[in-house]
C-alpha positions as CSV (number, residue, x, y, z in Angstrom):
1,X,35.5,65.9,-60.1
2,X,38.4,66.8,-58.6
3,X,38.6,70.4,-56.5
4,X,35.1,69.9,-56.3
5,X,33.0,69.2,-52.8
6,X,30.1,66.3,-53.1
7,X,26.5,68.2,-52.8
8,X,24.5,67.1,-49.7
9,X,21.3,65.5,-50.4
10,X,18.2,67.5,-49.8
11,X,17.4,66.1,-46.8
12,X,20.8,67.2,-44.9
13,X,20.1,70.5,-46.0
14,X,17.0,70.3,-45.1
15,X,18.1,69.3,-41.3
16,X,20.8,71.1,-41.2
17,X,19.2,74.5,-42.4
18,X,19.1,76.7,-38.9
19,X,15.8,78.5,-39.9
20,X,14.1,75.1,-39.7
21,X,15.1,74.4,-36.6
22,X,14.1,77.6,-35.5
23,X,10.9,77.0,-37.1
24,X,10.7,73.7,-35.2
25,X,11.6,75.1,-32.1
26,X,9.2,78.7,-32.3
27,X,6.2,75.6,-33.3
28,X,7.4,73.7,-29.7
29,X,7.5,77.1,-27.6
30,X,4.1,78.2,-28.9
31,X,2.1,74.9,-28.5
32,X,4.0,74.7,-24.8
33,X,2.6,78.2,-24.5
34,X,-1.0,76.7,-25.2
35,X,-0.4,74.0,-22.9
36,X,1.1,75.5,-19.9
37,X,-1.7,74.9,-17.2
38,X,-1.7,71.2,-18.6
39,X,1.9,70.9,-19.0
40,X,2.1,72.6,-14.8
41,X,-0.2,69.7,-13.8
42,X,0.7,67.0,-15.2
43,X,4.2,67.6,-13.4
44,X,3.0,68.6,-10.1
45,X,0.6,65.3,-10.8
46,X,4.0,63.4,-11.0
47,X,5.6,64.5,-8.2
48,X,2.6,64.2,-5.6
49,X,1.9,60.3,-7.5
50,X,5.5,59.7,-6.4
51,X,5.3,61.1,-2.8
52,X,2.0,59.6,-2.6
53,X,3.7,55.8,-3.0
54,X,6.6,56.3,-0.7
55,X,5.0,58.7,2.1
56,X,1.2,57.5,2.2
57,X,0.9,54.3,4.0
58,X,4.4,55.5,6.8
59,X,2.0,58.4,7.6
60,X,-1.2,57.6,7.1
61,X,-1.1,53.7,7.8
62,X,2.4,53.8,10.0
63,X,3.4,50.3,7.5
64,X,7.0,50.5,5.9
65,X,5.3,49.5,2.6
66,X,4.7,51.3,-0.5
67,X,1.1,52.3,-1.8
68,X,1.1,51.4,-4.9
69,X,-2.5,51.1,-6.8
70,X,-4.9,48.5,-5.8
71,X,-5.9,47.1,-9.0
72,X,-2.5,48.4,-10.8
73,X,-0.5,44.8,-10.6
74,X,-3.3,42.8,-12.3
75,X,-3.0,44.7,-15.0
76,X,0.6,44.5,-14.8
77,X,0.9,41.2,-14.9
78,X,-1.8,40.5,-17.4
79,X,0.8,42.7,-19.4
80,X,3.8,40.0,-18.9
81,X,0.9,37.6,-20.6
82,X,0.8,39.7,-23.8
83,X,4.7,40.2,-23.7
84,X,4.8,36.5,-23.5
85,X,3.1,35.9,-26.4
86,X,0.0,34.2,-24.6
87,X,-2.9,37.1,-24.9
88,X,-5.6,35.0,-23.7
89,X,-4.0,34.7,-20.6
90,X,-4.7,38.1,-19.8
91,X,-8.4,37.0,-18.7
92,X,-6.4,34.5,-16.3
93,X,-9.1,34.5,-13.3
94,X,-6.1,35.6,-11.2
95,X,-6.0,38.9,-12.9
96,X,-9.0,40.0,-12.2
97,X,-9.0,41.6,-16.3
98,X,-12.9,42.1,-17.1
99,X,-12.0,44.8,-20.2
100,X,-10.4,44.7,-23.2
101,X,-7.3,44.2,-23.2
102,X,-5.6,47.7,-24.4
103,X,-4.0,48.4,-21.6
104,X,-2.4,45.4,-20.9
105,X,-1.4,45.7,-24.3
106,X,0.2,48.9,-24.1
107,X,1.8,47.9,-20.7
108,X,3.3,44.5,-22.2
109,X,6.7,46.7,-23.2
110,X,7.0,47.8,-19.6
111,X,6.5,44.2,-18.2
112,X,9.5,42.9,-20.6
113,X,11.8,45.4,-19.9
114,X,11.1,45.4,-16.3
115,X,11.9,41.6,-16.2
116,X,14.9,42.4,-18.3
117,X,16.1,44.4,-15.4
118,X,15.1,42.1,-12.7
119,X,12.8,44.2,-10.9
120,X,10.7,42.8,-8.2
121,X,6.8,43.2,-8.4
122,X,3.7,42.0,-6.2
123,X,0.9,39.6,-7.8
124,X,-1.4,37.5,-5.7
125,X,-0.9,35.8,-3.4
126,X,2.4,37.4,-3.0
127,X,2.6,40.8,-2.0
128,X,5.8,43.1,-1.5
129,X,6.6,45.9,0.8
130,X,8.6,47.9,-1.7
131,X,8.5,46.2,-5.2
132,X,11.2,48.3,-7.8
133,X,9.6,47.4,-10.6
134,X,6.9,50.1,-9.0
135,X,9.9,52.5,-9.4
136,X,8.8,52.3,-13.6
137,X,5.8,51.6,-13.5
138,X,3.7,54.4,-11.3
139,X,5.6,57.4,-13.1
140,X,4.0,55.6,-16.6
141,X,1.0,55.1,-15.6
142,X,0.5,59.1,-14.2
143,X,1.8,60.2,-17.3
144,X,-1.0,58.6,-18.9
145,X,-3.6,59.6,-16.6
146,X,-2.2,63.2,-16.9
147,X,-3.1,63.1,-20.5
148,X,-6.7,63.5,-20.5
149,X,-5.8,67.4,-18.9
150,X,-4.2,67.8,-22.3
151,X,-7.3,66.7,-24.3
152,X,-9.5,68.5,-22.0
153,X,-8.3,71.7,-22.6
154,X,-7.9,71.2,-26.4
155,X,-11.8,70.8,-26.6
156,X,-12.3,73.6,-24.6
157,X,-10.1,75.7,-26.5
158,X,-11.6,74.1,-29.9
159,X,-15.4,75.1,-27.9
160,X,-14.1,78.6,-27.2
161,X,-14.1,78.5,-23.7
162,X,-12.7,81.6,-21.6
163,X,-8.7,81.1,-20.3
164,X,-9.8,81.2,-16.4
165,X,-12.1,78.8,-17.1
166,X,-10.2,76.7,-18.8
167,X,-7.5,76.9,-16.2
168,X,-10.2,75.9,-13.7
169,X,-11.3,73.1,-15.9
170,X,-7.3,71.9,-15.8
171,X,-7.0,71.6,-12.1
172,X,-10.3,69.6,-11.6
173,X,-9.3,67.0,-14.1
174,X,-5.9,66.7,-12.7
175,X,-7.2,66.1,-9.8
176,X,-9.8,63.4,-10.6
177,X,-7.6,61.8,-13.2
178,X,-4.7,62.0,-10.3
179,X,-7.5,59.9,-8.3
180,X,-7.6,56.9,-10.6
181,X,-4.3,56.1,-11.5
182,X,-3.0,56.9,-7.4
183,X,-5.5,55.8,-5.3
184,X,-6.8,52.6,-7.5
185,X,-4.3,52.0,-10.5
186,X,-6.4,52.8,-12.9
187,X,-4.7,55.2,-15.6
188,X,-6.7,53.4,-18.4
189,X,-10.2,55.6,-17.7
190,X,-8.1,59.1,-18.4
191,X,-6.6,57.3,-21.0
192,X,-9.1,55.9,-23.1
193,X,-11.2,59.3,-22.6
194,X,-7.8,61.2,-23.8
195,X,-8.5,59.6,-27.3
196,X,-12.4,59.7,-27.1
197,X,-12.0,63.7,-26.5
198,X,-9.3,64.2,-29.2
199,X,-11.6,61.9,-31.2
200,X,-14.5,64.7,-30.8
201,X,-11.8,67.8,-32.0
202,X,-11.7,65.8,-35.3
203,X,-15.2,65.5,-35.2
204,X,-15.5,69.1,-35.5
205,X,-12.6,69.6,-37.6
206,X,-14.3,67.3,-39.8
207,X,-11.4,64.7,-40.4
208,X,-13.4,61.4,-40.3
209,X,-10.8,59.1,-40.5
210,X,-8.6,60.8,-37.7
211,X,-11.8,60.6,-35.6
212,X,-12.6,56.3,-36.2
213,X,-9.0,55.8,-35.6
214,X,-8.5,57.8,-32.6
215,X,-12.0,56.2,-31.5
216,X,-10.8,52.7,-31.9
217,X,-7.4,53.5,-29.9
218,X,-10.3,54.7,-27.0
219,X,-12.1,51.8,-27.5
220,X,-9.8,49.2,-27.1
221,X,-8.4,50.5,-24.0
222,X,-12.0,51.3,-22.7
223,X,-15.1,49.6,-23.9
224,X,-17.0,52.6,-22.4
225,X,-15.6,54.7,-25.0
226,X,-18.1,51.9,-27.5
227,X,-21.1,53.6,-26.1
228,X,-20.7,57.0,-27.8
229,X,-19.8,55.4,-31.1
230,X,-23.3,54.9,-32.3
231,X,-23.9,58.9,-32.3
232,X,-20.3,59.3,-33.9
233,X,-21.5,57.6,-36.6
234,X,-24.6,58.5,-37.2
235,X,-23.0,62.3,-37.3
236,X,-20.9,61.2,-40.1
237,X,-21.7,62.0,-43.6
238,X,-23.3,59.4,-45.9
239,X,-21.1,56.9,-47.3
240,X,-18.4,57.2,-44.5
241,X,-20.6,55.5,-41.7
242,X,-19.2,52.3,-42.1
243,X,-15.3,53.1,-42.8
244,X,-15.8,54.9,-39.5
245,X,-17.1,52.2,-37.6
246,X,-14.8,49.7,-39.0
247,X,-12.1,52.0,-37.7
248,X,-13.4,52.3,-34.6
249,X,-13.8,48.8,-34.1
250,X,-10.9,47.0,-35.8
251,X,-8.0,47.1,-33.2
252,X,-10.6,45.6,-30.7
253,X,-12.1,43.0,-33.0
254,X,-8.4,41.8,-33.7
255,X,-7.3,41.9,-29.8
256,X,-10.2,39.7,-28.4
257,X,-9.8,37.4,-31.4
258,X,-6.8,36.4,-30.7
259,X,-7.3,36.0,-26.6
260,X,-10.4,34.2,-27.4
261,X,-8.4,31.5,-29.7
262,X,-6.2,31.1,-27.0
263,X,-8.9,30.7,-23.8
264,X,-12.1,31.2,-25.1
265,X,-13.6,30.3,-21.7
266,X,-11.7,33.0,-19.5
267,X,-12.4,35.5,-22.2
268,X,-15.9,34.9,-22.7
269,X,-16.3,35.0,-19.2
270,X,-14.4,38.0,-18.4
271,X,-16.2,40.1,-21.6
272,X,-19.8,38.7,-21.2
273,X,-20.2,37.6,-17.4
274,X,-17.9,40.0,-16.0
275,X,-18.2,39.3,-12.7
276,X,-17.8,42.1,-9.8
277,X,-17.9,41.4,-6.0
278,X,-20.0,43.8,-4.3
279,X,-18.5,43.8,-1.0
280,X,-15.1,45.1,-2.2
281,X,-17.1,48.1,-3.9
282,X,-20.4,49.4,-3.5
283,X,-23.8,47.8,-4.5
284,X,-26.3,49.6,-5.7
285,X,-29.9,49.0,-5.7
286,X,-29.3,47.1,-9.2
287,X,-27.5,44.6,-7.9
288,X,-30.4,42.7,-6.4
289,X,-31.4,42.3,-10.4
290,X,-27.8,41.1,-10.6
291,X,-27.5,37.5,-11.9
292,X,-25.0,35.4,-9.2
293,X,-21.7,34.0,-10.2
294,X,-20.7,32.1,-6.9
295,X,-22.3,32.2,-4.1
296,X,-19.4,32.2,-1.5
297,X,-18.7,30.4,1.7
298,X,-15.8,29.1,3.4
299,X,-12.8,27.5,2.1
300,X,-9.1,26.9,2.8
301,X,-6.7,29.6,1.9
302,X,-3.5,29.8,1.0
303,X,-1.3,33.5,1.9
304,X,2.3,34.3,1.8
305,X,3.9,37.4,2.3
306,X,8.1,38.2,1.2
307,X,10.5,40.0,3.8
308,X,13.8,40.9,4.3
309,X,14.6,41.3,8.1
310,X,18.2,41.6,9.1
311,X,18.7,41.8,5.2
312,X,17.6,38.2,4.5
313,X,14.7,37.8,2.5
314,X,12.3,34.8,4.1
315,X,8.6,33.9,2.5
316,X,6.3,33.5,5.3
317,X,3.2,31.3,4.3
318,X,0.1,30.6,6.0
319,X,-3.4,28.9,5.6
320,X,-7.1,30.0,7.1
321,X,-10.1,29.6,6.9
322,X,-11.6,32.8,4.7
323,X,-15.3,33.2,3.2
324,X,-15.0,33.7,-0.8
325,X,-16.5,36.8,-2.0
326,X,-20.2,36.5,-3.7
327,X,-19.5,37.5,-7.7
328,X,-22.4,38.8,-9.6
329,X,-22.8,39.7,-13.5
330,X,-22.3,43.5,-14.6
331,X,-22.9,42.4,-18.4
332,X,-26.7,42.1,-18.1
333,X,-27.1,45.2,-16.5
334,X,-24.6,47.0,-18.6
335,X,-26.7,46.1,-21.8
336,X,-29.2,48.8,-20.6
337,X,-26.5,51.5,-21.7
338,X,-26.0,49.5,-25.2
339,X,-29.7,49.9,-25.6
340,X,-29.7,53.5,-24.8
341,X,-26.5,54.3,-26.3
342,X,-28.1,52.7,-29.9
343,X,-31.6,54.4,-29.3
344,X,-29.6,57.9,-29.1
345,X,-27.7,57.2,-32.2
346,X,-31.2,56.4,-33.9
347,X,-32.1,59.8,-32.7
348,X,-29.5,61.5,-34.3
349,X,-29.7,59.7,-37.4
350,X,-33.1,60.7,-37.6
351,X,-33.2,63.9,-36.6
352,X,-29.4,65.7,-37.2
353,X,-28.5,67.2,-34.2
354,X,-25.6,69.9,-33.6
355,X,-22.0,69.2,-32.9
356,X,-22.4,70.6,-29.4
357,X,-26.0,68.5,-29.4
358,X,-24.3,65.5,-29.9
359,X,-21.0,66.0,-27.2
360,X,-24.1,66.6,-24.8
361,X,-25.9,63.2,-26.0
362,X,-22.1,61.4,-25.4
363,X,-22.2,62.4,-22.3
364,X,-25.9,61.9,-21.2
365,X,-24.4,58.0,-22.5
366,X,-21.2,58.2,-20.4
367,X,-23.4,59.3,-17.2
368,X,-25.6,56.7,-17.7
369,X,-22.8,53.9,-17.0
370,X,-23.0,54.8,-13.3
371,X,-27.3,55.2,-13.3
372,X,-27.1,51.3,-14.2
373,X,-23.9,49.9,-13.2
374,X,-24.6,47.2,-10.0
375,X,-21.4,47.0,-8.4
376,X,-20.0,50.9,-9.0
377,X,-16.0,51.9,-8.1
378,X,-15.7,55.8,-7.1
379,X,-13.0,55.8,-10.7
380,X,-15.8,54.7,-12.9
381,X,-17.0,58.4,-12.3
382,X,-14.0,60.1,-13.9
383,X,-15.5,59.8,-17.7
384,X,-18.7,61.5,-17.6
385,X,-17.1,64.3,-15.1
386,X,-14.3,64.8,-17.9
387,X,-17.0,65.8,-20.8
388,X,-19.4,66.8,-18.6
389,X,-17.3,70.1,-17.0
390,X,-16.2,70.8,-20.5
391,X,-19.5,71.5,-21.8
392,X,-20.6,73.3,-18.7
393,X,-17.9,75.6,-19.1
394,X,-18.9,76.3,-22.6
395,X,-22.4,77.0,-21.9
396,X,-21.5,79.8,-19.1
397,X,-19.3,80.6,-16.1
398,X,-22.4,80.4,-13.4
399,X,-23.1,76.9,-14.7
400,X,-19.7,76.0,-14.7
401,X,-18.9,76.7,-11.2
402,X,-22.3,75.0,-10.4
403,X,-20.9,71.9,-12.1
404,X,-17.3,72.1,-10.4
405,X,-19.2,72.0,-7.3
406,X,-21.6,68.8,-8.2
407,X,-18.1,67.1,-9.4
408,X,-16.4,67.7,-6.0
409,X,-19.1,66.5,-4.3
410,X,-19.8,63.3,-5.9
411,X,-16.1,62.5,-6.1
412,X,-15.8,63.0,-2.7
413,X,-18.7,61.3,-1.6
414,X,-18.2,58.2,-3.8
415,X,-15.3,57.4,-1.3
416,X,-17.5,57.2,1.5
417,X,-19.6,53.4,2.4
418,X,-23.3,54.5,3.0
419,X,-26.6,52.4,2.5
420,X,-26.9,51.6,-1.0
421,X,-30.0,53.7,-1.8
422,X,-28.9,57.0,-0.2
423,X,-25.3,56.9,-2.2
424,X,-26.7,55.3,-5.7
425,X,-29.3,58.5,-5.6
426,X,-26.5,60.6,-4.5
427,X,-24.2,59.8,-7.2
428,X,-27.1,59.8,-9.7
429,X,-28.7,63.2,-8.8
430,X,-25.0,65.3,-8.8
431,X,-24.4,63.3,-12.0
432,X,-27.7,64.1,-13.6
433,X,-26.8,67.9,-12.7
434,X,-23.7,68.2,-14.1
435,X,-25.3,67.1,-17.0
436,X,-28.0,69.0,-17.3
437,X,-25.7,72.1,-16.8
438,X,-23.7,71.6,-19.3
439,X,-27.0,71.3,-21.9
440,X,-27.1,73.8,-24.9
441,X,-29.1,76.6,-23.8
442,X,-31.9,77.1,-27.0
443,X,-31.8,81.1,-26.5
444,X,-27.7,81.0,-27.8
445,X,-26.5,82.0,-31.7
446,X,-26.3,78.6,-33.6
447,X,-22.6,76.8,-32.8
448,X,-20.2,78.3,-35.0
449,X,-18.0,75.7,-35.1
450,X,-20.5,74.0,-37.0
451,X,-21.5,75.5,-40.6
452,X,-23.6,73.4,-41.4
453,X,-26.4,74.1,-38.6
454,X,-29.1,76.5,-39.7
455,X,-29.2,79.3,-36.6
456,X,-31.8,78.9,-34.2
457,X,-31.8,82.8,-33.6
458,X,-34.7,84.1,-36.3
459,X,-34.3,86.0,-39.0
460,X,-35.0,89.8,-39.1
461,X,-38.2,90.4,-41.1
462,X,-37.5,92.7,-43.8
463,X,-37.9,96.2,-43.2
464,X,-40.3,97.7,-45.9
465,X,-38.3,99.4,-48.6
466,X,-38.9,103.7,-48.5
467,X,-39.3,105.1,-51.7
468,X,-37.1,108.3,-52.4
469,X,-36.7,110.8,-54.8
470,X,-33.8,110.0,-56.1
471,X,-34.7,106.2,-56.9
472,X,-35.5,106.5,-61.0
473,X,-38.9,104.0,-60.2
474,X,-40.4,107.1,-58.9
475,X,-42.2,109.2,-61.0
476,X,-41.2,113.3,-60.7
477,X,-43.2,116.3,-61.5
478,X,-42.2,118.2,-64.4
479,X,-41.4,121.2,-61.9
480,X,-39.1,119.4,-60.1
481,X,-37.3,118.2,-63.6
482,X,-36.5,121.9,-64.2
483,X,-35.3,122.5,-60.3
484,X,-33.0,119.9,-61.1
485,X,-31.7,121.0,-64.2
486,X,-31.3,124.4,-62.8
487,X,-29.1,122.8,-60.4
488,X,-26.8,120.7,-62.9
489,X,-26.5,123.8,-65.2
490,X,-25.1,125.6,-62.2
């Protein structure tokens, strides 16, 4: 009508209302507040990722070139695959790809835009000195590995762990996390264990469904994640088992389908063979149980390398003789922890177990990935020591420094090349602590984060009830009936 202004819809008002936004922003300020050690790290974990490419191999090395992660342009260009519509050709033997494939997945938008830019990248046999498209790529993938410093902390706040222990627990997984994506391009093991530890919040929280999806995100990115899923479920009430599995399996189930319809040979061998060359990592004594894949020898091969003196760019190519590395099989061995991993989720079906009882069993499961594994990389360590130095600093502060210690050690250590025996038995002895320090102690109150768990402190026998005068079951003498009604009449 006229002289009359149209209403806003709800929704404008609602938007437009300043004590929403202030709402909005107080919620941001307070969960930044939460997060400040995390939110610290993962920038300092940025900045010394960055310095670490330019700076690392000038200093170190005294080569112009960048360091960029070992394994991280595999993955990146099983990611121009997926954005190319061809997903089986991530398990191209090229790529090196023997997961599933999450990451590449998650990486495929990266890949696209980075060709929409024109940004130059290294994949074998071609290698580059400075390649831009690292330039996008290495601050992603340390924002991803930074995440897990997030989820940490939220399970140890959600297990009531002390602040300076938390803090403590921050700066240890920053700096293994920091470790995988830098030093070997591997952001996906923080990753996947981000989502495997928010996975366990909803656990307690008891929000099933958040927990299988959250769980299948983990899964896909890192099969490893798989191995804890069979106490997950079996801690889930009856009659939501199998949504939660389906959940936690569905994303995965879909992915390989579709890579297998495209190149069912390359996938099957890359997700059942997966084959691992031993003298790029470090045998253990498994390996000699190992089926072989090749068995090596000499052959022709083919390298080129791309330069720019004088501000020409020139391919310089070359052939040689080289030996060919000697693959074995990881899958056979790596069924030992599907066995285990099923037998403990039998166990818990079978005897319920406490939420805190069943974070330890996950990661009795995660450790056990490096007891059988026999080819190991020092970044297959990161998961168990993630889990493992949360529950240690739940269970105490002596036992928590004890297991910063044992994590220091073996991280340290697993960069080192010894005979296969001492550092397998190394790795496995300061892995077995940690976990065994960060075991539920019998002697504490029952979990209170779980309601359901009958205490394991015993009852106080009942004290024997005292008989008084003034309790009307007690018979009085009739002198003390007339004391007492002396002392009402007064």
């Amino acid at each position: 009508m006229p002289g009359t202004t149209p209403a806003q819809s709800p929704s404008r008002q609602d938007v437009s209302d300043p004590t929403l936004c202030h709402k909005v922003g107080s919620s941001i300020a307070r969960r930044c507040s939460r997060r400040r050690w995390p939110l610290l790290l993962a920038i300092a974990m940025l900045v010394t990722g960055m310095a670490f490419m330019f700076e690392w191999n000038p200093i170190v090395h005294h080569s112009p070139s960048w360091n960029v992660g070992g394994d991280l342009w595999n993955t990146f260009r099983a990611a121009h695959y997926v954005g190319w519509g061809y997903l089986g050709g991530v398990y191209d033997p090229a790529n090196g790809i023997i997961t599933f494939p999450g990451m590449a997945t998650l990486l495929a938008p990266v890949a696209m835009l980075s060709g929409i830019l024109h940004l130059s990248e290294s994949f074998l046999p071609y290698t580059l000195q400075h390649p831009t498209a690292a330039l996008l790529l290495v601050p992603i993938e340390l924002v991803m590995a930074a995440s897990v410093v997030f989820a940490t902390d939220a399970l140890a706040e959600r297990l009531q762990v002390g602040t300076r222990q938390r803090r403590a627990l921050c700066v240890l997984v920053a700096v293994i996390a920091w470790l995988t994506a830098s030093v070997w391009g591997h952001p996906e093991e923080s990753l996947a264990m981000t989502f495997a530890l928010y996975a366990m919040i909803a656990m307690l929280d008891r929000k099933w469904v958040r927990c299988g999806w959250l769980f299948g995100v983990g899964v896909v990115l890192q099969p490893l994640v798989a191995l804890m899923l069979p106490l997950f479920v079996a801690r889930t009430p009856r009659g939501m088992r199998i949504m939660l599995a389906v959940r936690s399996s569905a994303l995965s189930v879909a992915l390989i389908a579709v890579a297998a319809a495209g190149n069912f040979h390359d996938t099957y061998r890359a997700l059942v063979e997966q084959p691992t060359p031993p003298a790029l990592n470090h045998p253990t004594p498994w390996v000699w149980l190992a089926p072989k894949l090749t068995s090596g020898g000499d052959r022709l091969t083919n390298y080129a390398s791309i330069g720019h003196p004088h501000g020409a760019m020139s391919v310089t190519q070359s052939t040689a003789m080289a030996r060919s590395l000697v693959f074995v099989a990881g899958g056979p061995g790596r069924m030992i922890d599907v066995v285990l991993s099923v037998l403990l989720g039998v166990l818990v079906w079978r005897r319920p177990q406490s939420d805190v009882g069943v974070l330890w069993l996950a990661s009795c499961v995660l450790a056990s990935r490096c007891f059988f594994e026999p080819v190991m990389t020092p970044y297959y360590l990161a998961p168990p020591l993630f889990l493992g130095l949360v529950l240690a600093a739940r269970v105490g502060r002596a036992r928590f420094w004890a297991a910063a210690a044992l994590s220091l050690e073996v991280t340290i250590l697993a960069y080192h090349h010894l005979n296969p025996w001492i550092w397998w038995s190394s790795i496995v002895l300061g892995l077995a602590g940690i976990v065994a320090l960060g075991r539920p102690t019998d002697r504490m109150p029952a979990d209170p984060l779980d309601h359901r768990q009958p205490s394991i402190v015993p009852d106080e026998p009942a004290r024997p009830e005292v008989a008084t005068a003034d309790d009307p079951r007690v018979p009085v003498p009739a002198s003390e009936h007339h004391h007492r009604a002396q002392s009402v009449s007064v």
